[in-house]
Structure formats: C-alpha cells, structure tokens
C-alpha angles and dihedrals in degrees: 000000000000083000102059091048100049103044105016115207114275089225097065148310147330113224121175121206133192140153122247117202164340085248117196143187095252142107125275129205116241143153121252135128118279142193117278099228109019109029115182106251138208118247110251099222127015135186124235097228101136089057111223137282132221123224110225098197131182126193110197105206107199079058102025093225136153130224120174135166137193121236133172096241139355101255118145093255089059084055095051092045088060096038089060091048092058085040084071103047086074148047116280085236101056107082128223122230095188113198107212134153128245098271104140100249098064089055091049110124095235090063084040090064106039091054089056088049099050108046090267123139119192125211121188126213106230114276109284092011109096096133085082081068098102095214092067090084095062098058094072091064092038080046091050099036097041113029106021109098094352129116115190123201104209128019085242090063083040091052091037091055084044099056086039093059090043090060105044087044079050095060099023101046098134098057110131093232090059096047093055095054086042091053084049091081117051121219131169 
C-alpha cells in the first residue's frame, strides 16, 4: 500500500475505490444560520419510501480527482459497471492499480477477470484495515457540504447535489475548508 502511494508505478496510475452509503430521502441535521422567528425545522419522523442508494466513488491520485455514481445496491455487478466506467476515462495502455478493501464484491471472480482482462491490477488493504484506503478521507467533506442540513426530496436531487459537489471539490481541491474536513479522517 505504502508503496503504491509513495512511489506510484511509472506504467500508469493508482486509483482507490471505495462505496459511500447507504444513502436515504431523509433529513439531515446541520448548522447554518436560520431565521429568528420562524427557523426551518427538521421533520421529527420520516418514512423510508424511495429505498437507498450506494455511492460508488473513485479518487485518482496523479490528478487528485474525484469520480463517483449512484446505484441501487453493492453487488458485484454494480462494481464492474463502474469499473468500466473509469476504464474509459483512460487509455487502454495505461494500466490501472485500483486500491479497494476486502468487501466481498470487489474479490468476486467475475471482477477478478475482467481486471486481468483489461489492464487492471487490485490491490487489496489488509483485512480490517481500510482506512489505509486514501479516499476515505474525502467522504467526511462530501458527508458536511452535501448531506449536512440538506433534505432532499428525490434520489436524483440527491445524486444531482452530489455531482455538483464533485465538480466544484475537482477544481477547487486545494481550498482550505475542504482540506480541513479532509485532515479530520486519518488514512495512511
């Protein structure tokens, strides 16, 4: 692991992958500043009856970019179906060393294969140990600009706020407000 992030491999790049969720239609607490008389308030209850989503989310180190989409579970074909995305966002020659933990999907033969087929190389963090995994870190800000105070009303507004985020973190990485959340977590 240290390996791979301190002297990244010459033939291509390190990517780390990991999911974020269960994500739900429901109000979440936050800070902000509110109205004297007439604050708006979180509902106290709340029923479950959009289902949840999972954040498949992907950190590219040589550019220090993030990727992320939404599914409706974390099967392994849910993996495979982002791996190819991120498969196409470069060249067939440039090979792949994806960091990922020891959930079972990511160790299913089918994603096995198609990363040997593909010019993909896992690699897996030690058993109990994915904090190692260096996107971890970026879930805290996603969790306090996108989630925190917010309640959505459908997962598509949920998944829109979420790729807008994702766009304005991308070209404004080194912002001081998103390094502190980031330096909350600790990873390897």
């Amino acid at each position: 692991m240290e390996q791979l992030y301190h002297h990244p491999p010459q033939d291509g790049r390190v990517i780390c992958i990991d999911e974020f969720g269960p994500l739900s239609i429901q109000p979440y607490a936050g800070k902000g500043w509110y109205k004297q008389k007439k604050p708006d308030r979180l509902p106290a209850t709340y029923t479950r009856k959009h289902g949840v989503r999972h954040l498949f989310a992907a950190l590219d180190l040589k550019e220090d970019k993030l990727y992320a989409h939404n599914r409706e579970s974390k099967k392994h074909q849910d993996l495979l179906y982002f791996l190819k995305v991120l498969r196409r966002r470069y060249h067939r020659s440039e090979r792949l060393y994806i960091v990922l933990d020891n959930f079972s999907p990511h160790r299913h033969k089918k994603v096995k294969e198609w990363a040997d087929e593909n010019n993909i190389e896992l690699t897996f963090t030690p058993t109990n140990a994915s904090w190692l995994n260096r996107i971890e870190c970026h879930f805290g800000p996603l969790r306090k600009f996108v989630l925190e105070g917010s309640d959505y009303k459908s997962h598509n507004e949920l998944a829109q706020a979420i790729q807008n985020y994702l766009r304005w973190r991308n070209k404004n990485k080194r912002l001081e407000k998103i390094l502190r959340e980031q330096n909350k977590i600790k990873v390897a």
